[in-house]
N, C-alpha and C positions, 0 to 999 in steps of 0.2 A: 503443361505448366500451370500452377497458379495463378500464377501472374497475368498469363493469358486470358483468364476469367474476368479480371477487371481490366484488361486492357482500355477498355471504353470507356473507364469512370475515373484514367492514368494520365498525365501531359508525360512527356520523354522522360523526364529524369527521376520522375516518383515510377515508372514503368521499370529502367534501370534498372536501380537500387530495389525496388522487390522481387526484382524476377532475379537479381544476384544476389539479395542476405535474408529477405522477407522483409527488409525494412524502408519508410520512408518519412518523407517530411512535407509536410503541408501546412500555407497559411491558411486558417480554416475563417479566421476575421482579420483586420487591418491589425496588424500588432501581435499575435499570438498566430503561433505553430506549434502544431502539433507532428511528435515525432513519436510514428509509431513502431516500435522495437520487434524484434525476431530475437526472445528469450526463453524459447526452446532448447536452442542450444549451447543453454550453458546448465541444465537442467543437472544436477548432484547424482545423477546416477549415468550418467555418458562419460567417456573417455578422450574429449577437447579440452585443452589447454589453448593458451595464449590468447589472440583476437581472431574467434574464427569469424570468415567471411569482412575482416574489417569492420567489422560493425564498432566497437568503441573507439577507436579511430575515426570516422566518418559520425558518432556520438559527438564528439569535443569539436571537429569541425564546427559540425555545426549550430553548435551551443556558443562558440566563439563567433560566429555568423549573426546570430540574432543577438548577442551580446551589443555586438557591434554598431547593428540598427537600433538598438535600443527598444528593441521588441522582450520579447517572453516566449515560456517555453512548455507545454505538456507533452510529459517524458508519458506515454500508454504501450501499454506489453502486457503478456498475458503472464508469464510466472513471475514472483515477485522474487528480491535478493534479501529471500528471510527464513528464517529457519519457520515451519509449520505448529498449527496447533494441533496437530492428529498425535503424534509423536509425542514431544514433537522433533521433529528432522530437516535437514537443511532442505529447505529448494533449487540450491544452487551448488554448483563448486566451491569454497571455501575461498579461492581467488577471485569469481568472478564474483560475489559478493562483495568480497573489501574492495575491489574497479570501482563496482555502482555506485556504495555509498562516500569514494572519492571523489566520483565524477559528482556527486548529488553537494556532496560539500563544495567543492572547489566552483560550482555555478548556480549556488545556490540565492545568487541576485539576479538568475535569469532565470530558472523552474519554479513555474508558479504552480504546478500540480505532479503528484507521481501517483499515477494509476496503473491499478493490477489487480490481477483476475485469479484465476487456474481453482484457488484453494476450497469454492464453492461454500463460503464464509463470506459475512463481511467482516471486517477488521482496519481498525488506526493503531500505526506504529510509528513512535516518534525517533525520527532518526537520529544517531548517536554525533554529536561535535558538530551537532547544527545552530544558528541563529532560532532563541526561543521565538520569532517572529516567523519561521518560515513555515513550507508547505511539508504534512506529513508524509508517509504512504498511506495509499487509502486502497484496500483490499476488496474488491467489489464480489459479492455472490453473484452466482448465475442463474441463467433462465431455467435452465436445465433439470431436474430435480433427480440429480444422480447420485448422492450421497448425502440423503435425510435432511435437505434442504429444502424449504418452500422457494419459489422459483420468486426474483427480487429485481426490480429497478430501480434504479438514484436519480433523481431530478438535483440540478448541481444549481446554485447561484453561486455570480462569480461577480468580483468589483471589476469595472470597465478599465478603469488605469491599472492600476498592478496585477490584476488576471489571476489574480491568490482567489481559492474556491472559502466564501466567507458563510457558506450554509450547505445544506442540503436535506431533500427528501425522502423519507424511502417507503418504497410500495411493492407489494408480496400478494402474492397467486394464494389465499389458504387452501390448501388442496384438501385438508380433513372436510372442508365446507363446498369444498367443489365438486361436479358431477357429470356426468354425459348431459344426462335433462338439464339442470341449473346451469352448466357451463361453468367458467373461471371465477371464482371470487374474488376480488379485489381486496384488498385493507392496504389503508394508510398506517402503515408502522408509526409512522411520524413527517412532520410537516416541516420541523426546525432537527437537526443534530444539535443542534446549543443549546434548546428546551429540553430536549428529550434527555442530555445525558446532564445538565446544568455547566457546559460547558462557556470559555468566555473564549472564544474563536478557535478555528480549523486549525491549527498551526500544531507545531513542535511542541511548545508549553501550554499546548491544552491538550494535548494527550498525554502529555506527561502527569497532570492535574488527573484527568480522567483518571490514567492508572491507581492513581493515592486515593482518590473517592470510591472506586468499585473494591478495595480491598478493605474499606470502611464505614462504605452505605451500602446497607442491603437494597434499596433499592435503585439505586447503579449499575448496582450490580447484576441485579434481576433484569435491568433490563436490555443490557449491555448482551448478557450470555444466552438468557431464554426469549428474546422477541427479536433483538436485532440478528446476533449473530448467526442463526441459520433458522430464525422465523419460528423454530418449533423448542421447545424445553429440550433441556438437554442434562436432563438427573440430578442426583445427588453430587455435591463434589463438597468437599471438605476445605478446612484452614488452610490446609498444605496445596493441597488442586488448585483454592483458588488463587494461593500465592502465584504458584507456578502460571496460572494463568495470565495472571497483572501481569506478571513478569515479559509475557509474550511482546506487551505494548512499548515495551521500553528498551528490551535485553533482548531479542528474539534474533540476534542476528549470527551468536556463536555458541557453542555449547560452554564457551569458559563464562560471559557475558550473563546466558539465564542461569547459571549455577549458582555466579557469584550474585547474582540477583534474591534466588530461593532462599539462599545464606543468610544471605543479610537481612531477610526479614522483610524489606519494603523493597519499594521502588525505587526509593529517595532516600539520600542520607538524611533530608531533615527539611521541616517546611521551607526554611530558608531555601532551602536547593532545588526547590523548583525553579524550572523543570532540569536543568541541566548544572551541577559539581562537579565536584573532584574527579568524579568517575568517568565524565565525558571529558576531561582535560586533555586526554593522550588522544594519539588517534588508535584506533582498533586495528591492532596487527593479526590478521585472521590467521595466517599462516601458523604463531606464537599461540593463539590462544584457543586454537583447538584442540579439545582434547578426548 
């Protein structure tokens, strides 16, 4: 068992709950728990339905637990509930996406972070029929350099009371510049996200903003797609490309969502609608709008 490998770094019931779903919950500081997810298995190309292993069930528990204490909450898991940039293609079942981003609405005054991995990207996507106050997803690159990635850490600041992540850093292995003899290269991609992309805080309504400036500033945009996103250039891409690509930050969650996004030309219906109009009014019936 896996679980058997960390047995020793486990109290009882984080031991439990991973060695039955992969998943657990830990107060990591006084006030904030981190609740680490097993979303493998909801992965868009498997054959489960419903709540396997209870895991979203034992999600809202416990999100109603720390509600309670008047604590907070970081949701961490490795595949995110979004459709990809490679594609791009869902990561998820079309159900267990619209789950997460209910569950991420419905407690979204107790998740001060949603962190996610798998995509070997970094990426901010701002969740649909959320408070423009809250936390995004934030899509972290790996160590790894398996798919023409430079290998990438985040150094996070977070504020003490509300546990909302209000910065961060990011630092990358340049591997063109690395060597057996020289060893790893280091670079400081950037030291602020808020400097780097001219953003006015981590939340919902600054990725939404993001979106509208990278489809308008070339250097936004440059820097967004050829330094952060996977460390190295990444070609030529066009009006249309880079629509589709805005698009990811804001629509990225159903094939009807980035379509009607690419349509419509922006992100947003109109300055005023930053970050979130008409188009986030409804809730997102995924079942309905895939097409």
């Amino acid at each position: 068992k896996v679980a058997d490998l960390w047995k020793d770094h486990l109290n009882e019931s984080e031991y439990n709950s991973f060695a039955y779903g992969g998943y657990l919950s830990r107060e990591v500081v006084s006030g904030l728990h981190l609740l680490v997810l097993n979303t493998v298995v909801y992965k868009a190309w498997g054959d489960i339905s419903g709540d396997p292993f209870g895991q979203f069930r034992w999600l809202e528990i416990q999100l109603s637990r720390i509600r309670e204490s008047n604590s907070k909450a970081y949701i961490h898991a490795h595949i995110p509930p979004v459709w990809d940039s490679w594609g791009p293609s869902p990561m998820m079942k079309d159900e267990f996406i619209a789950r997460f981003l209910q569950i991420f609405r419905d407690y979204s005054d107790v998740i001060s972070a949603h962190l996610f991995g798998h995509l070997h990207d970094n990426e901010l996507r701002a969740i649909p029929g959320m408070p423009p106050e809250s936390q995004p997803i934030i899509i972290h690159s790996s160590t790894a350099p398996c798919y023409d990635n430079n290998p990438f850490l985040t150094e996070v600041t977070y504020d003490f009371e509300t546990k909302h992540i209000t910065d961060f850093a990011a630092h990358m292995v340049n591997l063109a510049r690395s060597s057996e003899a020289d060893g790893m290269q280091w670079e400081v991609v950037f030291d602020s996200v808020l400097k780097f992309f001219n953003m006015t805080a981590v939340s919902n309504e600054g990725v939404a903003a993001l979106a509208h400036q990278m489809l308008h500033d070339d250097v936004v945009w440059e820097r967004y797609r050829n330094k952060w996103f996977k460390g190295v250039p990444q070609g030529s891409c066009n009006h249309h490309c880079r629509r589709a690509f805005t698009c990811l930050l804001t629509d990225g969650f159903s094939s009807y969502m980035l379509e009607t996004c690419k349509l419509r030309g922006s992100n947003i219906l109109s300055e005023q609608d930053l970050p979130f109009g008409v188009r986030s009014s409804r809730p997102v019936q995924f079942k309905r709008d895939y097409v």
